[in-house]
Residue, then its C-alpha position, 0 to 999 in steps of 0.5 A: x390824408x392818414x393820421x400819421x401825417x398829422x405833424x403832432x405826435x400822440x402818446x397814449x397810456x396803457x392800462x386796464x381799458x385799452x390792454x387788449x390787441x383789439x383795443x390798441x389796434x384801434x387807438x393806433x388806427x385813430x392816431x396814437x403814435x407812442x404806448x406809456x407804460x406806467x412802471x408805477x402801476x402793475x408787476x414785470x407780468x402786466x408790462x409784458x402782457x401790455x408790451x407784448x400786445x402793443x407790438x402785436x397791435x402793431x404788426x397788425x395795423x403795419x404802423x410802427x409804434x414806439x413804447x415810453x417806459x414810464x420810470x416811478x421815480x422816489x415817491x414819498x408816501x405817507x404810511x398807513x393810517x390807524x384809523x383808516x382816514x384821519x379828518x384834519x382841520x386848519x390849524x391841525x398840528x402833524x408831527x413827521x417822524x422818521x420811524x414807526x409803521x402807522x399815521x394815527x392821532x395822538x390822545x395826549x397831544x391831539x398831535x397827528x404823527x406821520x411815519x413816511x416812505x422817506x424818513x431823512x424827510x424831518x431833517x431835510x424840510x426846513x421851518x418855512x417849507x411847505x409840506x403838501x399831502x395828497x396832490x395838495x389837496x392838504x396844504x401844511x406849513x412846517x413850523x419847527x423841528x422838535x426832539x421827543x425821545x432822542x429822535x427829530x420830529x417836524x411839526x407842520x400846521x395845516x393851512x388847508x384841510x382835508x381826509x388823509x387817507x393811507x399811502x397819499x403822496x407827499x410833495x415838498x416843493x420848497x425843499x431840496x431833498x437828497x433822495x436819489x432819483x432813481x430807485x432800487x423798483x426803478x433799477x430793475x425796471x431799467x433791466x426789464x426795459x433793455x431787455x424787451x426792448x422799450x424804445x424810450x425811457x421817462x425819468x420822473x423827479x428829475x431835479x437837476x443834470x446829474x439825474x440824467x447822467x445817473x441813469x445814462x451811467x446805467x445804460x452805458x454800463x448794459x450797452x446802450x448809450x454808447x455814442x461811439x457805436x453806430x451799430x444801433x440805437x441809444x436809448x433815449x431818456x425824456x426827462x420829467x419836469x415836474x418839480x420847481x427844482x427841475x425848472x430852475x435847472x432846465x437848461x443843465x437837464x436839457x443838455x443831458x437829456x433827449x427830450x422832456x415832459x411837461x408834467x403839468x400834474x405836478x407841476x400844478x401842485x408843486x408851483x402857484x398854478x397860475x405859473x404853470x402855463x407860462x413855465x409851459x411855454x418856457x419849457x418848450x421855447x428852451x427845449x426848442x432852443x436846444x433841438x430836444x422834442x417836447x411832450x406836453x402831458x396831464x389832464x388833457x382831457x380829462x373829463x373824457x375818462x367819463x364823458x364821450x365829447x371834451x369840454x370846449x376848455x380842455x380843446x382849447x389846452x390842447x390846442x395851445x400846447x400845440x401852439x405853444x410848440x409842443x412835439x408831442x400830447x400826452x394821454x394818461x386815464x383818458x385811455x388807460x382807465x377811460x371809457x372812451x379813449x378811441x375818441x380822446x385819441x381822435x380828437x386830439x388828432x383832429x385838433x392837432x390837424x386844425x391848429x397845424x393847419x392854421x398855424x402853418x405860417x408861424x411854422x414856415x417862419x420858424x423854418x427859417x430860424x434853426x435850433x440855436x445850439x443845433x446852428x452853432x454846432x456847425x454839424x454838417x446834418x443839422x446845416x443839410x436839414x435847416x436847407x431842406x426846409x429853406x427848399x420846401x418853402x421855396x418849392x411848396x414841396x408835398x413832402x420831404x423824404x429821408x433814408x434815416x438810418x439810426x433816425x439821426x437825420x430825421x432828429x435834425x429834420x423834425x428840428x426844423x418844425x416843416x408844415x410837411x411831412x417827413x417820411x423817414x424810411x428805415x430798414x432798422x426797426x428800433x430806429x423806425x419805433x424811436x421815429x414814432x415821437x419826432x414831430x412831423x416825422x412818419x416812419x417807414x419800414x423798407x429793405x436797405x435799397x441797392x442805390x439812390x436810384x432804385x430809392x427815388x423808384x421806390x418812394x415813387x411807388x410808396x407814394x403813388x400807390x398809396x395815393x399819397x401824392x400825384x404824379x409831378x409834385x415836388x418832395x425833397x430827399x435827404x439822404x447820404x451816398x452811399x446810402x444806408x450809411x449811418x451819420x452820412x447825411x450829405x445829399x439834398x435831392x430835388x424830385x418831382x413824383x413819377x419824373x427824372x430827377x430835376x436837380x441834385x445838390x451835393x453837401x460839401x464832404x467832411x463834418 
């Protein structure tokens, strides 16, 4: 069985070790699904350079590959050190201030003042909040706010020490803080993203709905999220919960967003560690609830950045975010730095093959249990999908087989969460790439056929000679009359590979 009929979709980040053709071309051919471009790191060049190769790597392996537009988001940065690294101790008083270039020891006061990126941040953390430093390795306490000179200070304590070096990030968890959550650097990210094309969009510190509904106003003003055309695709905007704020408004973020990212990196600083696992399996139940696709992301295995082989804990992660109900793992240095992130990527592919494999049953009962907001829509795709999957488990189907042409129907399949494959079959490029992150789906590049018939002979030969079926086994098609019609999914099809037709079902016309 090819790598892509592994249901669990794999995204892999591009950076230094794993830019070249050659070197992507292998992390497809070993599973990858979805390139991660980090707009964070890098100029407009290195993303085209990186962007360029991806579609050259695909057009070699002939496996279409989607490419996930990492957005940097409004990263608070401690400002250069004078002293180049300042050895705080507990007890330490740091005084941020909101002016000034450099972060140096004060003499008279043995104060540490701390110039950011941000300078609203003296009045907008509160005494009471944490203030954390360099991923949390320096954990502070704010005690009070000051006036020296006429201007606010906040003067924090520290609690936990460390080096603090130059640019380190700062996060404040406790803290609602008016910074916009896209960015002037995000602005023409957004531009460079439209107009090569990138198939979807990540947006990071994602608080609350509106955040979502900023960068949709975006696209909707460049022509791309307009619902009313069907004469392409939107671009989808996966939403980055990272922030303790964006949990308490997950089900709002969810309603506006095409799907998210368990950013466990932050996540893991921002919240008592022993939460995150358990905020993980509530983020997939709820994004599952709402039919949106789940990206489980950070240090899955990490120590593979050096090491050939995981360690047994970092399987067993990632074997429970697939239990869990992950659509998607994320890779992050373990390909874009590491030295062998081929293998990461083949052992991801694996675990996912075995935890599938045992997990099936739980995934033939969930077929059973539609997403809720999906079935209450009353859509008439969303009813035809959950029946696909009621037919594949009563018939034991090999695959379910769909001519999607925007990728709407195969969204509404992939909801379902089937133990077989879906094999999406599109003539639309865009369309095909966007497929790429829908769990179980495989996407298939095919010209537009002249009819359903000459469909049915043509997925007999793609499946034939490809060796993926034998002659007589059962697949379900879904697809619309006339076909090629976009949101006109309206047939279910009973086909036995290589046979007539056995029976044919008509959805009832009309949403």
């Amino acid at each position: 069985m090819p790598a892509s009929f592994v249901l669990t979709k794999i995204i892999a980040t591009v950076g230094p070790a794993c830019a070249d053709v050659t070197s992507l071309a292998r992390l497809i051919e070993e599973g990858a699904h979805v390139f991660r471009i980090n707009f964070s790191h890098g100029s407009f060049d290195d993303f085209h350079k990186a962007l360029t190769n991806i579609r050259e790597a695909s057009r070699q392996t002939e496996t279409p590959i989607g490419i996930l537009g990492d957005l940097s988001g409004p990263k608070i940065r401690v400002k250069p050190v004078r002293e180049n690294v300042i050895h705080l101790v507990t007890g330490d008083c740091l005084e941020f201030v909101d002016h000034g270039d450099e972060t140096y020891r004060d003499e008279n006061t043995d104060h540490i003042i701390v110039p950011t990126t941000y300078s609203p941040l003296v009045n907008e953390v509160h005494p009471g909040h944490r203030v954390l430093i360099d991923d949390g390795a320096i954990r502070t306490l704010a005690t009070e706010r000051i006036t020296v000179d006429g201007k606010p200070r906040l003067v924090c304590r520290v609690i936990q020490p460390g080096p603090l070096s130059s640019k380190k990030g700062v996060n404040l968890p406790d803290s609602d803080i008016s910074a916009p959550s896209l960015t002037e650097w995000d602005d023409q990210c957004v531009d460079w993203a439209i107009a090569h094309g990138v198939d979807y969009l990540a947006l990071s510190f994602v608080r609350k709905a509106d955040d979502i509904k900023l960068l949709k106003d975006q696209l909707r003003s460049k022509g791309r999220d307009n619902r009313a055309l069907r004469s392409h695709t939107r671009l989808p905007i996966i939403a980055k919960i990272e922030t303790p704020q964006a949990v308490r408004e997950l089900n709002g973020i969810l309603e506006e967003c095409d799907g998210v990212m368990v950013a466990r990196g932050d996540l893991g600083v921002e919240m008592d560690l022993a939460e995150v696992p358990v905020v993980q399996k509530r983020i997939i139940s709820e994004a599952h609830h709402h039919g949106k696709p789940v990206i489980v992301a950070t240090q899955m295995l990490q120590s593979m950045i050096e090491a050939a082989a995981p360690t047994r804990a970092e399987v067993s992660d990632a074997a429970n975010a697939i239990l869990d109900g992950a659509d998607a793992l994320m890779l992050s240095g373990e390909t874009a730095v590491g030295k062998h992130g081929d293998q990461a990527v083949a052992v991801l592919r694996k675990v996912a093959a075995v935890t599938e494999q045992y997990d099936a049953p739980n995934h033939r009962a969930a077929a059973a249990r539609p997403p809720k907001l999906s079935q209450a829509s009353r859509y008439r795709t969303a009813a035809l999908a959950h029946g696909v999957s009621v037919i594949v488990k009563d018939l034991d189907a090999r695959f379910v087989v769909t001519w999607s042409e925007l990728g709407g129907g195969a969204r509404y399949l992939s909801q379902n969460r089937m133990t077989v494959p879906i094999i999406a079959v599109s003539s639309n490029e865009v369309a095909l790439r966007q497929m790429c992150l829908m769990f179980g789906v495989t996407p298939v590049w095919m010209p537009r056929p002249e009819d359903s018939n000459v469909f049915v002979r043509q997925i007999d030969e793609l499946l034939l000679n490809n060796k993926w079926s034998e002659q007589g086994q059962p697949v379900v098609i879904a697809k619309g009359e006339p076909i090629g019609t976009p949101g006109v999914t309206n047939k279910i099809r009973i086909h036995y590979v290589g046979d007539v037709c056995r029976l044919t079902w008509h959805a009832k016309e009309g949403e």
